[in-house]
C-alpha positions in Angstrom: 112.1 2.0 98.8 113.4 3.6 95.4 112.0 2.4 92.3 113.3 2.6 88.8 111.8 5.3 86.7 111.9 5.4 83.2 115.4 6.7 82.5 116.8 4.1 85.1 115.2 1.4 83.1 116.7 2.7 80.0 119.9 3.0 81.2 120.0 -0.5 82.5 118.2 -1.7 78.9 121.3 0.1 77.1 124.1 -1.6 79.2 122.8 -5.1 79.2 122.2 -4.7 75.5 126.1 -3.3 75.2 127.7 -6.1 77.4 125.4 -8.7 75.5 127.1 -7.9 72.2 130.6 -8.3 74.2 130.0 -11.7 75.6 128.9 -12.8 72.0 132.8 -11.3 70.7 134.7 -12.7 73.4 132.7 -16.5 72.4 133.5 -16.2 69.0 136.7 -15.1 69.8 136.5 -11.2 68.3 137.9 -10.1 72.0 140.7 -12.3 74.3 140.2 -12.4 77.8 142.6 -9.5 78.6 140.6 -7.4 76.2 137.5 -8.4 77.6 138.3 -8.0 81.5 138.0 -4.5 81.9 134.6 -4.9 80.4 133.2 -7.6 82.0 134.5 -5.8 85.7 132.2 -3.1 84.6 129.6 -5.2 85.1 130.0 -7.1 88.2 131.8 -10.0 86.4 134.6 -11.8 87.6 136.9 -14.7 86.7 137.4 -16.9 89.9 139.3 -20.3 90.5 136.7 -22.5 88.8 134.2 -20.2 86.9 133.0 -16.8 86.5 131.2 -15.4 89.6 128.5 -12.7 89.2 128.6 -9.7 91.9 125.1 -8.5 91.9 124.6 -5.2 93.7 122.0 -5.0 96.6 122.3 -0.8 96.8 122.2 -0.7 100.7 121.0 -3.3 101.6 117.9 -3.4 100.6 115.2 -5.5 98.8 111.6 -6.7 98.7 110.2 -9.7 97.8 109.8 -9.5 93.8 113.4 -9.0 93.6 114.5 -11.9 96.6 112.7 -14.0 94.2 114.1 -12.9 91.5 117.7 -13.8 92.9 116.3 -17.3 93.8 115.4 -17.3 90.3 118.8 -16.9 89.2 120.4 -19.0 91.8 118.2 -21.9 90.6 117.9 -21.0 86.8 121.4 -20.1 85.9 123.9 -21.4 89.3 123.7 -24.8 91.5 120.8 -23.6 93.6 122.1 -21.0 95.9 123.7 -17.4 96.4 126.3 -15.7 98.4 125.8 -12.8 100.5 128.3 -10.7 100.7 130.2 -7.9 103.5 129.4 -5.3 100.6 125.7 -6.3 100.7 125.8 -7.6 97.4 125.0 -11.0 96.4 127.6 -13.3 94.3 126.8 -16.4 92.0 130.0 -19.2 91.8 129.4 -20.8 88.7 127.6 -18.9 85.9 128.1 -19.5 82.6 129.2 -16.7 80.6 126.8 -17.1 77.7 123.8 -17.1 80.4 125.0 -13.5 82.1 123.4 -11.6 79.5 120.0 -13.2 80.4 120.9 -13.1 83.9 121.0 -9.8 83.9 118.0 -8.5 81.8 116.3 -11.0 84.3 117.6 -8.8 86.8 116.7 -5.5 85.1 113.1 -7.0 85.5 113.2 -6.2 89.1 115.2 -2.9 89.1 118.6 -4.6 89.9 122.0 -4.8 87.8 125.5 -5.6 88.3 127.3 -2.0 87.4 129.9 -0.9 89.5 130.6 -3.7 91.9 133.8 -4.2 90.6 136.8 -2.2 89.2 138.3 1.2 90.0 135.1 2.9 90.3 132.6 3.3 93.1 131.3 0.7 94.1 127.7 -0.8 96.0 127.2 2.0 98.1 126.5 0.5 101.8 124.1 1.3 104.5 123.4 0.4 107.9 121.3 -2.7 107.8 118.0 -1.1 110.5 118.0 1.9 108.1 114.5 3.1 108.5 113.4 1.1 111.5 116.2 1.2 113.9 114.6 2.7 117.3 118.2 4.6 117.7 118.0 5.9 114.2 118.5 10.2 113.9 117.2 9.6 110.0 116.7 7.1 107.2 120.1 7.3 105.5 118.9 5.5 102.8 117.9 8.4 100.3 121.2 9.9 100.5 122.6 6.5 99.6 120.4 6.9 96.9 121.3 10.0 95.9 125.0 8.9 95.6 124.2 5.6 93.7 122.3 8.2 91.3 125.4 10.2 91.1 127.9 7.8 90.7 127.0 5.4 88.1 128.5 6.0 85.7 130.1 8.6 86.7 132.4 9.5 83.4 135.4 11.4 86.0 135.2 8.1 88.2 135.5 5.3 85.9 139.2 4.7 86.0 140.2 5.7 89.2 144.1 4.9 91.0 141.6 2.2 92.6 137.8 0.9 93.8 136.3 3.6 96.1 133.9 2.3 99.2 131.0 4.9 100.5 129.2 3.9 103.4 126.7 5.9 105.2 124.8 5.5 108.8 121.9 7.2 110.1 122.8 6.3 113.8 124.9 7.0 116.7 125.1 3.6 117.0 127.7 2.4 113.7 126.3 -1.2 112.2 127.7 0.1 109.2 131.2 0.3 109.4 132.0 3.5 108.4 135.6 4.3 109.7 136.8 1.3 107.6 135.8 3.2 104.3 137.0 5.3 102.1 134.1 7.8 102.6 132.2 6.9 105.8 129.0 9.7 106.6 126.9 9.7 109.5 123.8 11.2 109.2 123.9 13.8 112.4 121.2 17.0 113.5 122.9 20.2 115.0 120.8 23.2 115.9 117.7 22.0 114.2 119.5 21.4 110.7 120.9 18.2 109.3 124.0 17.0 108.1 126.7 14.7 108.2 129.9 13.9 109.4 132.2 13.0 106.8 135.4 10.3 107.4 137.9 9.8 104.9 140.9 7.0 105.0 139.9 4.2 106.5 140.2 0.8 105.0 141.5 -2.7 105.8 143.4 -4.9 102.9 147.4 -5.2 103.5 147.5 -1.7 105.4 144.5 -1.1 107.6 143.5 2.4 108.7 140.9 3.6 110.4 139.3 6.6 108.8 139.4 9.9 110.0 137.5 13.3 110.2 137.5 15.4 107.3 134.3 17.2 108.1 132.4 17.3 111.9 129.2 18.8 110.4 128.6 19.5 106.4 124.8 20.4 105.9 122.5 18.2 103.8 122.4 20.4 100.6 126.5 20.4 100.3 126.3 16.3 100.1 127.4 15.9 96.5 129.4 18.8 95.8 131.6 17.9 98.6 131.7 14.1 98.2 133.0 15.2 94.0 135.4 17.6 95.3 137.0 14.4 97.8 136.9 12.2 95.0 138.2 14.3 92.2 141.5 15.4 94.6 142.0 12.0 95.1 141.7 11.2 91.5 144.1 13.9 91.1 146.7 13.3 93.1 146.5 9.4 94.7 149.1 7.0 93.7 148.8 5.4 89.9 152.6 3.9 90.3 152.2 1.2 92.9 148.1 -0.4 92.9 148.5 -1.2 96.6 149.1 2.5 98.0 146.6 3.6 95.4 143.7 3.7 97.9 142.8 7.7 99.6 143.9 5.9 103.0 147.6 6.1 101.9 146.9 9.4 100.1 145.6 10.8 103.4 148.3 9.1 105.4 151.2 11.0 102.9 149.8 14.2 102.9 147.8 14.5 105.9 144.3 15.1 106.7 145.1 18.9 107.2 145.9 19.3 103.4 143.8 16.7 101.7 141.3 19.1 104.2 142.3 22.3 102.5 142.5 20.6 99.2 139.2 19.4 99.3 137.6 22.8 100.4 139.3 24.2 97.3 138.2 22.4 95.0 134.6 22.5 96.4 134.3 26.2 96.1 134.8 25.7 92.4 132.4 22.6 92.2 129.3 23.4 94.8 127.7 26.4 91.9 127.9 23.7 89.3 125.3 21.5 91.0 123.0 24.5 91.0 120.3 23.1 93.3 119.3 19.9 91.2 120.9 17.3 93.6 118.6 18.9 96.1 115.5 18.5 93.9 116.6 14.7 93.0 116.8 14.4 96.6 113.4 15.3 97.5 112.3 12.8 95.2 114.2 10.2 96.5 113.0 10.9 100.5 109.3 10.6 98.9 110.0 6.9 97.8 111.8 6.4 101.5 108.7 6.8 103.6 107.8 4.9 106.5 105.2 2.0 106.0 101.7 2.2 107.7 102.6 0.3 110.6 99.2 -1.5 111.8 98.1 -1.2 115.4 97.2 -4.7 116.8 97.8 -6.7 120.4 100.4 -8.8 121.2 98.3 -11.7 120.6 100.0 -15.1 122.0 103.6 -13.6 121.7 103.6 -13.4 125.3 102.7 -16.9 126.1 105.0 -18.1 123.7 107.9 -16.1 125.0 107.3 -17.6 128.6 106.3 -21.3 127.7 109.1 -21.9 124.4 112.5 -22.0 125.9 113.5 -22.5 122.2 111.6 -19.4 121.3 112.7 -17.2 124.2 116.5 -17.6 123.0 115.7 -16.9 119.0 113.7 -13.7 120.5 116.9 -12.6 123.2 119.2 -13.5 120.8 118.0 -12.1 117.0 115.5 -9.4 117.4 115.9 -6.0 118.2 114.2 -3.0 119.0 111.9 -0.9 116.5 111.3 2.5 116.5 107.4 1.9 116.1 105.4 1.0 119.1 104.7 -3.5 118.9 107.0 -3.6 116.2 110.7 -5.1 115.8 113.6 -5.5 113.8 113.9 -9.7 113.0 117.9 -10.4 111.9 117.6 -14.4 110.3 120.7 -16.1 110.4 122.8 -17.1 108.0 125.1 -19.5 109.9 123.5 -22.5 111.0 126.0 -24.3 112.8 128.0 -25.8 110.3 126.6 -24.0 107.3 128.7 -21.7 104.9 128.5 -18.2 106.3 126.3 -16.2 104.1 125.1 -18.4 101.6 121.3 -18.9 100.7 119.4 -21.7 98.8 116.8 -20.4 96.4 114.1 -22.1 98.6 115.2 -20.4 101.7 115.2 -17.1 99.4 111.9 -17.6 98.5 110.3 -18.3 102.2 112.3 -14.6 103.1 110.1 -13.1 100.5 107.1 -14.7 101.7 108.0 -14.1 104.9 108.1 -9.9 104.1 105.5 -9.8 102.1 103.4 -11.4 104.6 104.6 -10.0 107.6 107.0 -7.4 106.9 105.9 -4.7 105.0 107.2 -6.6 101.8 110.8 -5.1 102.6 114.0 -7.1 103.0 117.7 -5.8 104.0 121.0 -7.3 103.8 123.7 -7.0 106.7 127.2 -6.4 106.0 127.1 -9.4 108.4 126.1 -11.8 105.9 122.7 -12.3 107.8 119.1 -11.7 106.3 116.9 -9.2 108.0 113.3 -8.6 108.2 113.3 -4.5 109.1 109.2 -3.9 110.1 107.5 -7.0 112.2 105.2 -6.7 114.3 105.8 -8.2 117.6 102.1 -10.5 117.2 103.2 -12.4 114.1 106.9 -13.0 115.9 105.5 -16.6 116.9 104.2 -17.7 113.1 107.4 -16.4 111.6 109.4 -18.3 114.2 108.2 -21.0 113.1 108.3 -20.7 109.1 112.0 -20.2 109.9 112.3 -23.4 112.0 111.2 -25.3 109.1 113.5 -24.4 106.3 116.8 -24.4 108.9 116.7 -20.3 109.4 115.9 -20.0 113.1 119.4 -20.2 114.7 119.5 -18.1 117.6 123.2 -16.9 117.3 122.6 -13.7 115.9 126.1 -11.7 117.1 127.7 -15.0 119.1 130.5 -17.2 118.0 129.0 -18.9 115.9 127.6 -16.1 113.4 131.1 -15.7 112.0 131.9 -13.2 109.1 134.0 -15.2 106.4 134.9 -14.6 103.0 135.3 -17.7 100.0 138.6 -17.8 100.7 139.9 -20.6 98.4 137.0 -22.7 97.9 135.8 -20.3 95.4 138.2 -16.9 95.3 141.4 -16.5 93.1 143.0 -14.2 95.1 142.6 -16.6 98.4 145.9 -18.0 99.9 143.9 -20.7 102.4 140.3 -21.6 102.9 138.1 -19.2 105.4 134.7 -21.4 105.1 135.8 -24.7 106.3 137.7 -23.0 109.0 134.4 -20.5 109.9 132.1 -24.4 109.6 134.3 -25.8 112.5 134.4 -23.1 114.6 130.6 -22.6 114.8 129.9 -27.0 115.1 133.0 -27.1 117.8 130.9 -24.4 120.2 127.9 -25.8 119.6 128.8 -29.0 120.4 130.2 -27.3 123.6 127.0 -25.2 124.2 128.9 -22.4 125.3 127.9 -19.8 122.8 125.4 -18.2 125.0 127.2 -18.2 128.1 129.8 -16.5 125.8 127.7 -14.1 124.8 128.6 -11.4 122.5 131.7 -12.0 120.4 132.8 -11.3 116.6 134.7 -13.4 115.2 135.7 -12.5 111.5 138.2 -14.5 108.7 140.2 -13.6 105.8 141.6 -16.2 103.1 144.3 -13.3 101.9 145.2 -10.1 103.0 142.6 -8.3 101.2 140.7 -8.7 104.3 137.1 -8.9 102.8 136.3 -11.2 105.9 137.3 -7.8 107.8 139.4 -9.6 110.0 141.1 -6.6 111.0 137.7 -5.7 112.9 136.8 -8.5 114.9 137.3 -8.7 118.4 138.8 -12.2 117.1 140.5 -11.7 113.6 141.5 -14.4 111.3 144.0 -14.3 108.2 144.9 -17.5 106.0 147.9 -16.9 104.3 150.0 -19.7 102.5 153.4 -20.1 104.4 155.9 -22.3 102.2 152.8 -24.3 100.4 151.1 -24.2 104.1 147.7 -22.8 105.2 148.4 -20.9 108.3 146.1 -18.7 110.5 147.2 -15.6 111.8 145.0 -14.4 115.2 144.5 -10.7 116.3 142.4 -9.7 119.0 140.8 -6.5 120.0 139.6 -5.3 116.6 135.8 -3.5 116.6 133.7 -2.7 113.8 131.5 0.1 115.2 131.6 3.7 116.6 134.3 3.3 118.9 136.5 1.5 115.3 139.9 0.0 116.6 142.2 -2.8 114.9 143.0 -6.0 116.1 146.4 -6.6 117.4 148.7 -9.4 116.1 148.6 -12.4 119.2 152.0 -13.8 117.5 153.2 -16.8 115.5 150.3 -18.4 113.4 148.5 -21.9 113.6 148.2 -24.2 111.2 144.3 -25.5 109.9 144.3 -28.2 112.2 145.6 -25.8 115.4 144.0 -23.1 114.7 140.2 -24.3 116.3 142.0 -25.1 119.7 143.6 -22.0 119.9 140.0 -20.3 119.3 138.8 -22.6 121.7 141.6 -21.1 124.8 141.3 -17.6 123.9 138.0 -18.2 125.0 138.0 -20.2 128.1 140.8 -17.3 129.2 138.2 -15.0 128.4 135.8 -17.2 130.9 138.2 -17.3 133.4 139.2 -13.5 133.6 135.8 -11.6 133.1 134.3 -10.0 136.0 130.8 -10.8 135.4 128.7 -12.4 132.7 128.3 -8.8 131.2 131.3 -8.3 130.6 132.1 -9.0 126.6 135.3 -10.6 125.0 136.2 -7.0 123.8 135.7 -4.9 127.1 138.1 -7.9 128.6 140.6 -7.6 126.3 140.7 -3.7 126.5 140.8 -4.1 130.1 143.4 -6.4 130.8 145.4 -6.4 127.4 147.0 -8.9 125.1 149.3 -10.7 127.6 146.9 -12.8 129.1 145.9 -14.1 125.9 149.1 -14.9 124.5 149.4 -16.8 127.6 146.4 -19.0 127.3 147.5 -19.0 123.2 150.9 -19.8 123.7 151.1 -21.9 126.7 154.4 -23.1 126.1 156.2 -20.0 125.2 156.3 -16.6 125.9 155.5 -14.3 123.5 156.0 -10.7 123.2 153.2 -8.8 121.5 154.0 -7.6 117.9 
């Protein structure tokens, strides 16, 4: 993984040592808070409902075990004990205080992490599929060109005040786990003819008008990367919408003009920016892909995974359920839940932060990655030590086998913590997950994404689950919205509205029918929620939904 060199470290000693001397004038008063907001968004501060929160950025995803510790650290030092992981694999703090974010940060700088950019209309956290370098599906490591673009972004002085915040996520498989087509830049890393490069997607985004991205470029080679990704910025810059902030994002600038002219736009302006990068991005590149190489995987036996895996029903279902398949022969990709039944989706004591660092430093190849999911996973394990690690997770409540069921919901804060929220998502996410559980059903369901929203931002990406939930306040009332259908990966659709809403005591009973309908209708165990739904349609859901009423789909 990369590691800071000496500019990086400088850089990140010179903006701590900036925003420290801010924080000290907006105590004494030298700045008011509308003075100091555009400051403190450019470094990952916020002002929520109850406190400032602290968005610390996880660069795709990834970690290893000096810096999980270090965010127990803060968590425990500096918060109440634990931290929120986040669908831009970043990592929030609810309650800091604001004289303590200075040191939070230098303590952060330690490890070679900040806060820049996660916030305000500039790039932010550049994302990455969560098996990047291990997945057994994987054409490349897309890592190092996430890398590359973090490099080139921060601080980027055309892309500080942009019409609005600008999401880049990149994938290095067929296989999307990284949600591309709902960015505003989505690449996938592709081979054609024995060279490499990418296919670009532009427009895509979910908030008050979701879009799903499309195809600005089937195949630009590796060495164009940056030049082109400036010159799709820059028109935007140029020419998106500064008069109204909610068509300010390139989705509605590529849904007015087309994708034909932003197309030709774009290829104009690249011909004048591609001779101005003059080969350097390449040789930053190269150095990048060196830091990116694969760890020694060690050759051993299987040891007593294979007794365990017959004799430890318990065992057997973590294994089915969470682990996947590695691209190195006895090795696998571990995915540790976030959402034990009951549990607020994505959140993490500092204990349970430290045992993940133990845990990859001891069996993992001391790396760590975080899922867009909101789940912890542990990228290079040998199949042998799958047993021991089992049970390490067992004992500090980590080990629920739920991994892509029910019960390991997406949600956002919603209005427990978030001052945009219009209705709580966690308590709403808590029930859901203890209602299934208490029906064991979850694995009979099998696979099925259910994501929630507190306000039409959508950061719970509602719009992408095959069940979607929005809270929105209705006359002083919390009321959840359902869609159906929505799907996150290669084959990206949008959930479609079911109808009316429900209020926060309906709306786990009309989870619980959509999916006994679903039992009822499906061919055969294999056959998921989503393939159901695209089969059959809506009506036989608004049926189980609405039972006494029709209702025509909207």
């Amino acid at each position: 993984m990369y590691n800071y060199n000496d500019f990086d470290k400088a850089f990140i000693a010179e903006r701590n040592r900036q925003f420290r001397a801010q924080v000290e004038r907006r105590i004494d008063g030298s700045l008011t808070e509308d003075e100091f907001k555009p400051l403190r968004l450019m470094n990952g501060l916020y002002l929520q409902l109850h406190a400032y929160m602290l968005r610390v950025a996880i660069p795709y995803g990834t970690l290893n075990s000096a810096q999980m510790r270090q965010l127990a650290l803060l968590a425990e030092k500096w918060d109440k004990g634990y931290g929120h992981f986040t669908t831009r694999q970043n990592i929030q703090y609810n309650w800091p205080k604001l004289a303590d974010v200075p040191d939070m940060l230098d303590a952060l700088a330690e490890v070679g992490l900040h806060a820049i950019q996660t916030s305000g209309n500039t790039i932010r956290n550049v994302t990455a599929d969560h098996f990047s370098g291990a997945a057994a599906d994987e054409v490349a490591d897309p890592r190092p060109y996430a890398e590359l673009i973090r490099q080139w972004s921060t601080d980027h002085p055309e892309f500080q005040f942009m019409p609005r915040k600008f999401k880049i996520a990149v994938t290095g498989s067929p296989n999307d786990r990284a949600v591309i087509k709902a960015h505003d830049i989505g690449l996938r890393v592709l081979e054609r003819d024995g060279a490499r490069g990418f296919e670009v997607i532009v427009g895509g985004g979910l908030g008050r008008t979701p879009m799903i991205g499309k195809v600005l470029c089937d195949f630009l080679p590796e060495a164009d990367l940056l030049p082109y990704l400036e010159a799709t910025v820059s028109v935007w810059n140029q020419i998106g919408r500064r008069d109204n902030k909610y068509k300010a994002r390139i989705k509605i600038t590529v849904h007015e003009h087309g994708i034909d002219a932003i197309r030709a736009l774009v290829e104009e302006r690249f011909a004048l920016v591609r001779p101005q990068f003059d080969g350097v991005d390449q040789q930053m590149l190269s150095g990048i892909i060196a830091q990116f190489a694969a760890p020694a995987f060690k050759t051993a036996t299987l040891g007593d995974y294979d007794d365990a895996y017959a004799a430890s029903p318990v065992f057997r279902s973590w294994v089915d359920t969470n682990v996947a398949d590695h691209k190195a022969d006895g090795h696998a990709i571990v995915t540790v839940s976030l959402k034990k039944h009951g549990a607020t989706p994505g959140d993490a004591s500092a204990e349970q932060m430290r045992v993940l660092a133990d845990l990859a430093e001891r069996f993992g190849y001391d790396e760590l990655r975080i899922s867009h999911e909101q789940n912890v996973i542990l990228p290079h394990v040998h199949r042998a030590d799958l047993p021991q690690i089992h049970k390490i997770l067992s004992a500090h409540g980590l080990a629920t086998a739920n991994i892509g069921l029910i019960s390991d919901i997406i949600a956002c804060p919603g209005m427990d913590y978030c001052a945009l929220a219009t209705a709580r998502s966690i308590p709403i996410a808590q029930e859901i997950a203890e209602r299934f559980e208490e029906l064991k059903l979850e694995h009979e369901v099998g696979p099925l994404k259910i994501k929630i929203s507190g306000c039409i931002n959508a950061c719970g990406h509602h719009h992408v689950g095959h069940i979607g939930i929005l809270g929105l306040d209705r006359a002083g009332v919390e009321t959840y919205q359902i869609t159906l259908g929505g799907d996150a990966t290669e084959t990206a659709a949008l959930g479609q509205r079911t109808g009316p809403g429900f209020s926060a005591e309906e709306i786990i009973p009309a989870i619980e029918r959509l999916v006994f309908a679903y039992l009822d209708i499906r061919h055969s165990e294999n056959e998921s929620f989503l393939e159901v739904f695209r089969r059959v349609g809506m009506i036989p859901f608004q049926s189980a939904l609405y039972p006494d009423a029709a209702v025509a789909a909207e």
